[in-house]
DSSP file (Angstrom, degrees, kcal/mol; ACC not computed):
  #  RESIDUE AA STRUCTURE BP1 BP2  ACC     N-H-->O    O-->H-N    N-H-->O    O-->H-N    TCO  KAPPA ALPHA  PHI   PSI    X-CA   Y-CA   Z-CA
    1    1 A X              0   0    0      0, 0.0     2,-0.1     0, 0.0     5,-0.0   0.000 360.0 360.0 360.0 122.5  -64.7  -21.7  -27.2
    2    2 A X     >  -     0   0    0      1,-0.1     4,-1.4     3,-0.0     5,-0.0  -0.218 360.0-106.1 -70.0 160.4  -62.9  -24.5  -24.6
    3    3 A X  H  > S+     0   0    0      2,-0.2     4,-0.9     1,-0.2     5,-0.1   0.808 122.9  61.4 -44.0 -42.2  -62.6  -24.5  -21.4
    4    4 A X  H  > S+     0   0    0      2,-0.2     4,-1.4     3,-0.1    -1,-0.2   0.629 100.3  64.6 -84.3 -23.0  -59.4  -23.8  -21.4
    5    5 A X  H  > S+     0   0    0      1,-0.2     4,-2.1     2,-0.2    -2,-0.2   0.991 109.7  35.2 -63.7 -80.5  -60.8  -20.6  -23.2
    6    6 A X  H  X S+     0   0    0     -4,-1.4     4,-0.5     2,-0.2    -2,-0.2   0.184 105.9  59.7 -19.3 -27.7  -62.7  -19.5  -20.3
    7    7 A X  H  X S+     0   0    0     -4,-0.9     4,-3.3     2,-0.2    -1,-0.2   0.863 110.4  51.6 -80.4 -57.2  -60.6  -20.5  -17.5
    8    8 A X  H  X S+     0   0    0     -4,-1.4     4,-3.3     1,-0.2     5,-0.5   0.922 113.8  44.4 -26.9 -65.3  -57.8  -17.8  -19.6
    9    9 A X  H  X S+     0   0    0     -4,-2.1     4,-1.0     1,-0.3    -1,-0.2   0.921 115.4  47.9 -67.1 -43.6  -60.6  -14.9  -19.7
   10   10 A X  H  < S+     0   0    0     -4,-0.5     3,-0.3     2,-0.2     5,-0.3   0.928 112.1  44.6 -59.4 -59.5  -61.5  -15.6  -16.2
   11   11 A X  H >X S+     0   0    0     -4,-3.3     3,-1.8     1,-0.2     4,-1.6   0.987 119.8  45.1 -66.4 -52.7  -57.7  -15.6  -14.7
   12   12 A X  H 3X S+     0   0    0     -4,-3.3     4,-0.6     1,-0.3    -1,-0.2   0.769 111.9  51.8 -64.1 -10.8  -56.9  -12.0  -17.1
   13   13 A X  H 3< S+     0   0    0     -4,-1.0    -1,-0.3    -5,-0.5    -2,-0.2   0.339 120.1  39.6-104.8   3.7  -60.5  -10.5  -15.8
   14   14 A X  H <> S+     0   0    0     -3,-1.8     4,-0.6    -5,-0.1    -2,-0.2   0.518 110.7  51.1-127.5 -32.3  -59.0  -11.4  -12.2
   15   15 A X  H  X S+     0   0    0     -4,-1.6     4,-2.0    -5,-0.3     5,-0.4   0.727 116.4  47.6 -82.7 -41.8  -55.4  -10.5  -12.5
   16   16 A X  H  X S+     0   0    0     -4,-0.6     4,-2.5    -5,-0.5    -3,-0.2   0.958  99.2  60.8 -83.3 -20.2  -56.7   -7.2  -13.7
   17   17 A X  H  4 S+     0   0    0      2,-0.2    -2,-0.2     1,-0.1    -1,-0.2   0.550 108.1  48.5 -67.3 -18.3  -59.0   -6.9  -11.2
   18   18 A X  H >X S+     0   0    0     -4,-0.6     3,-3.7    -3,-0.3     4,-1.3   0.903 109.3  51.4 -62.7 -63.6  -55.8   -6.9   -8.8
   19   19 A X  H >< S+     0   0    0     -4,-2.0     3,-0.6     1,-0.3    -2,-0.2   0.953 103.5  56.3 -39.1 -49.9  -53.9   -4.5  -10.7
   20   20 A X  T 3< S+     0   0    0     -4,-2.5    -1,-0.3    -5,-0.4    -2,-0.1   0.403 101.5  64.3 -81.5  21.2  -56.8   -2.1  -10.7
   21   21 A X  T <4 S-     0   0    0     -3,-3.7    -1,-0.3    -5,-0.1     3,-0.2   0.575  89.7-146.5 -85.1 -36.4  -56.6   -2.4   -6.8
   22   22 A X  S << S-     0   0    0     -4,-1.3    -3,-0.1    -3,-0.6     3,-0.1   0.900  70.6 -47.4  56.1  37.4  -53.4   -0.9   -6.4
   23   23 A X  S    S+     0   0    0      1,-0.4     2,-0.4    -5,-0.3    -1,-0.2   0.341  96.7 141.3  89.1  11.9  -52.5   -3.0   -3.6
   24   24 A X        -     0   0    0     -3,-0.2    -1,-0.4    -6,-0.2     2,-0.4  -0.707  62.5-106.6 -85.6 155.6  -55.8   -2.6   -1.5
   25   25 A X        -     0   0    0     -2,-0.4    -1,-0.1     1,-0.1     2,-0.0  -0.683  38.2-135.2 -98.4 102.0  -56.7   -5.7    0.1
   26   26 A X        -     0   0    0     -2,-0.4     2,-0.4     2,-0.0    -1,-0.1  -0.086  18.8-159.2 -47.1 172.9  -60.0   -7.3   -1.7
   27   27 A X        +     0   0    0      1,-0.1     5,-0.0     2,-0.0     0, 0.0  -0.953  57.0   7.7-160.7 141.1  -63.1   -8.8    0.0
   28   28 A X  S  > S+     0   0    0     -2,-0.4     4,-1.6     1,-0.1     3,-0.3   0.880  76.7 147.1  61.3  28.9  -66.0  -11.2   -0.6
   29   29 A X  H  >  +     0   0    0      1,-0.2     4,-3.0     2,-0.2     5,-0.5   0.958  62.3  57.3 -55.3 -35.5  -64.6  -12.3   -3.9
   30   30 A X  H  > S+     0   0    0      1,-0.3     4,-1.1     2,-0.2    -1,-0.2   0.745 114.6  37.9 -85.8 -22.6  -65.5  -15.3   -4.1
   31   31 A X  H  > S+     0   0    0     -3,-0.3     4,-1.7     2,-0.2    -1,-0.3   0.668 120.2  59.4 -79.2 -33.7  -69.5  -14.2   -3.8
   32   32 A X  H  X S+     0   0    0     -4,-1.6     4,-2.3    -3,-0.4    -2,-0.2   0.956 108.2  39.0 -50.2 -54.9  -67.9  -11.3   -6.0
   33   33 A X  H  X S+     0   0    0     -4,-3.0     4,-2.3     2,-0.2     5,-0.5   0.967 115.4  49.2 -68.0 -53.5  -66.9  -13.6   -8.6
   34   34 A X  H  X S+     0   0    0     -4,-1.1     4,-1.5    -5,-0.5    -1,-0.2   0.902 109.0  52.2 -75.5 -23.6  -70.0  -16.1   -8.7
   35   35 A X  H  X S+     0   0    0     -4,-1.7     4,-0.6     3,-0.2    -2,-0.2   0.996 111.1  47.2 -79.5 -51.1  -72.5  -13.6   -8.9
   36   36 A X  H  < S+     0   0    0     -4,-2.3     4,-0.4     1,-0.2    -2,-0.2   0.789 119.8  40.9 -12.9 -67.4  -70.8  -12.0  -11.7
   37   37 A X  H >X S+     0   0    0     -4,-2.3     3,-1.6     2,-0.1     4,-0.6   0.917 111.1  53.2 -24.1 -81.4  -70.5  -15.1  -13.2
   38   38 A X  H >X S+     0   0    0     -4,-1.5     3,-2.0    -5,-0.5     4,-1.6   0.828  97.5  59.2 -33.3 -86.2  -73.8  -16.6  -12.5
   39   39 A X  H 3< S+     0   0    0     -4,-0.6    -1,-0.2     1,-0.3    -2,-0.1   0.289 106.3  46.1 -53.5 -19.2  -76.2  -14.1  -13.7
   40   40 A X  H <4 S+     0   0    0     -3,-1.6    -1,-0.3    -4,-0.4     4,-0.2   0.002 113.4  60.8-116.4  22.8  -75.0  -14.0  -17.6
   41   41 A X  H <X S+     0   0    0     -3,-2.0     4,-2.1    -4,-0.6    -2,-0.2   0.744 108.2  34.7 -73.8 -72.0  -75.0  -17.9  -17.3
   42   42 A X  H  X S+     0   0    0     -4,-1.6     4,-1.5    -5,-0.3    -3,-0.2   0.705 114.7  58.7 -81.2 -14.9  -78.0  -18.3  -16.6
   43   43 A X  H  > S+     0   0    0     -5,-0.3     4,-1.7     1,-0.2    -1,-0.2   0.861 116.3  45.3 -84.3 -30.3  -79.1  -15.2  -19.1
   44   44 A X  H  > S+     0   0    0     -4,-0.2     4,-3.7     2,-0.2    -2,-0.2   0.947 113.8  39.2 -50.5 -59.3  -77.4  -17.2  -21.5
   45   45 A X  H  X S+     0   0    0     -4,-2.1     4,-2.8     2,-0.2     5,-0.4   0.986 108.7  59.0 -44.2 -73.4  -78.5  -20.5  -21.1
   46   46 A X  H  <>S+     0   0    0     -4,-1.5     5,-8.0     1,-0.2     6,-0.4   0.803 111.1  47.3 -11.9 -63.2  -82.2  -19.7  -20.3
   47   47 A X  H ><5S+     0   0    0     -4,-1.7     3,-1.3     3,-0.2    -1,-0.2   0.924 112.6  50.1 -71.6 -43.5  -82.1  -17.9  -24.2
   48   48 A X  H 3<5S+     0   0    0     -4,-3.7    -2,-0.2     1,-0.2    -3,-0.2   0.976 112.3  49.6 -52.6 -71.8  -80.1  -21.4  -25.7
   49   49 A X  T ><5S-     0   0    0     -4,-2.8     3,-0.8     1,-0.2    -1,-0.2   0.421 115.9-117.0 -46.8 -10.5  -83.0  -23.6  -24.0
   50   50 A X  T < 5S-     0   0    0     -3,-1.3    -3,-0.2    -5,-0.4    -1,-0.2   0.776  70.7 -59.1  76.8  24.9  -85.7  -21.4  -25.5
   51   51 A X  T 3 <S+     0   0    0     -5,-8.0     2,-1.4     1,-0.2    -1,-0.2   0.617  93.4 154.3  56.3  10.9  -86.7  -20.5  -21.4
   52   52 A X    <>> -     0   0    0     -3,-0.8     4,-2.9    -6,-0.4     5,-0.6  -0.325  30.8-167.0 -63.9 102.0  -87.2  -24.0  -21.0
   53   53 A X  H  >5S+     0   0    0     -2,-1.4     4,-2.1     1,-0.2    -1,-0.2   0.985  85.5  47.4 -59.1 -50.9  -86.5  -24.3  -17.2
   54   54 A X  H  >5S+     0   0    0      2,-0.2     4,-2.8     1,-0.2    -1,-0.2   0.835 115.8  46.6 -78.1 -39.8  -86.3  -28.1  -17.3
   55   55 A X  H  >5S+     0   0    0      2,-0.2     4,-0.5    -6,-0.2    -1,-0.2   0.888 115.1  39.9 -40.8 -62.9  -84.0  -28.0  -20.2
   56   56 A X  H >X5S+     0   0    0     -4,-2.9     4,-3.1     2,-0.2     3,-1.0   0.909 111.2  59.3 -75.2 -41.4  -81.6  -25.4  -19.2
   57   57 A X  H >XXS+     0   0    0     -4,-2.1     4,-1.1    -5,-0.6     5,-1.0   0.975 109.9  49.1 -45.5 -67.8  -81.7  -26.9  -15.4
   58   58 A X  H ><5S+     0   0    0     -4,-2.8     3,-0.6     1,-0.3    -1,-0.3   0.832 114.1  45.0 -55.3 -21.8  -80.3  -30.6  -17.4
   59   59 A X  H <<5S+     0   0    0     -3,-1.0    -1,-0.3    -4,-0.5    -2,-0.2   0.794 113.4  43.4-106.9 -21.0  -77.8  -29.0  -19.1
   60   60 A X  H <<5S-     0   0    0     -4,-3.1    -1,-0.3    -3,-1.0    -2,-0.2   0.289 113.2-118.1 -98.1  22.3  -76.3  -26.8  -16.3
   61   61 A X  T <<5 +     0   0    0     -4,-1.1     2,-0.2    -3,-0.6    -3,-0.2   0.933  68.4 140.5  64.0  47.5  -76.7  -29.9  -14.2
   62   62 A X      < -     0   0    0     -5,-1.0     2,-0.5    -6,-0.2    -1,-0.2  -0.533  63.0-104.8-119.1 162.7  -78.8  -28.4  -12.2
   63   63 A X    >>  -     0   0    0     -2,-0.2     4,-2.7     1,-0.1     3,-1.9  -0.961  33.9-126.1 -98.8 141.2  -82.1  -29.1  -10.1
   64   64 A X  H 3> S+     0   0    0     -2,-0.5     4,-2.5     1,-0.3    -1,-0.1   0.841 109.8  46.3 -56.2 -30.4  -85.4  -27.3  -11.9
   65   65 A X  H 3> S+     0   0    0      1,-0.2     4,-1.2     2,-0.2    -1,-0.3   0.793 109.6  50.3 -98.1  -8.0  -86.0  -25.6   -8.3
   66   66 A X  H <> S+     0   0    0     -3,-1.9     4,-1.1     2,-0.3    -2,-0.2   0.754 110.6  46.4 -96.8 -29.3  -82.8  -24.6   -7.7
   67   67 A X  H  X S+     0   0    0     -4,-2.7     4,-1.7     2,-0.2    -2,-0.2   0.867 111.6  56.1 -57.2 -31.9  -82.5  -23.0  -11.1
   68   68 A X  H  X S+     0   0    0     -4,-2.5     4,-2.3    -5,-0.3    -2,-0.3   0.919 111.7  45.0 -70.6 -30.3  -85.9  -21.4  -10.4
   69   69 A X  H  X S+     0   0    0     -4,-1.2     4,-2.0     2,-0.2    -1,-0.3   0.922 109.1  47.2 -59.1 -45.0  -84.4  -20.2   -7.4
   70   70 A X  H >X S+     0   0    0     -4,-1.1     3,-1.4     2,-0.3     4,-0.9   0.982 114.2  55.9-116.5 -84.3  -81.3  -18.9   -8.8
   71   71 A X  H >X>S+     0   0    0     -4,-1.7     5,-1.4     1,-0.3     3,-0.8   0.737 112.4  40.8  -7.6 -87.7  -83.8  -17.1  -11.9
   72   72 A X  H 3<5S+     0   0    0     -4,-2.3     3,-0.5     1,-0.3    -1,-0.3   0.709 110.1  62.8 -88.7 -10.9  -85.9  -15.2   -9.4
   73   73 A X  H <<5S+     0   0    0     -4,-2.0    -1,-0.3    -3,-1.4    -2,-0.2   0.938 115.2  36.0 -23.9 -66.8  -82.3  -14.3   -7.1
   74   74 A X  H <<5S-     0   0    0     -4,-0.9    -1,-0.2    -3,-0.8    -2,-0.2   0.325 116.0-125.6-103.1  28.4  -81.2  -12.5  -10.1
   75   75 A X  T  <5S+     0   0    0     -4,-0.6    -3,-0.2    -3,-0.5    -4,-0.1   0.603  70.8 133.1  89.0  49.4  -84.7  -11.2  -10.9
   76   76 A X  S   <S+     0   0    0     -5,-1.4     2,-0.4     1,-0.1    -4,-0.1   0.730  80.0  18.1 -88.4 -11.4  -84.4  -12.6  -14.3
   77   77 A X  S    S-     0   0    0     -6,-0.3     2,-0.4    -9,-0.1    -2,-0.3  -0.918  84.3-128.9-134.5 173.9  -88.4  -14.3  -13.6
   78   78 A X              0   0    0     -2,-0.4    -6,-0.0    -3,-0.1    -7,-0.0  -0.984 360.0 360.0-138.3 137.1  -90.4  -13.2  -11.2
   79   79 A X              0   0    0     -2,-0.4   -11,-0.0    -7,-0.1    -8,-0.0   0.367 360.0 360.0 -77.7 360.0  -91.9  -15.4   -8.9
């Protein structure tokens, strides 16, 4: 899958998410959008890295404590 794959599923999963307003006025996407996002990101990653924290942290370009934060946010470890 590209990039260019992802940005697509992202713009139809957003363009429908207007339609299925029916002209009401959204709010807080953009906190909408990244925790969506985020949380099967990191459940992904996490499983690729083997739950290597330091691993998955280099590869999402990330700092090890700020993935561990981001991990116990969406209670996927527990502190």
């Amino acid at each position: 899958m590209s990039k260019k794959h992802i940005e697509e599923c992202v713009r139809n999963s957003l363009e429908s998410y207007f339609r299925d307003l029916r002209g009401t006025e959204p709010a807080g996407m953009y906190e909408m959008l990244v925790r969506a996002v985020e949380k099967p990101l990191l459940e992904v990653v996490m499983a690729q890295a083997e739950h290597n924290q330091s691993r998955a942290a280099e590869w999402l370009g990330l700092n090890r404590n700020t993935l561990r934060k981001k991990l116990i946010e969406h209670k996927l470890i527990k502190t």
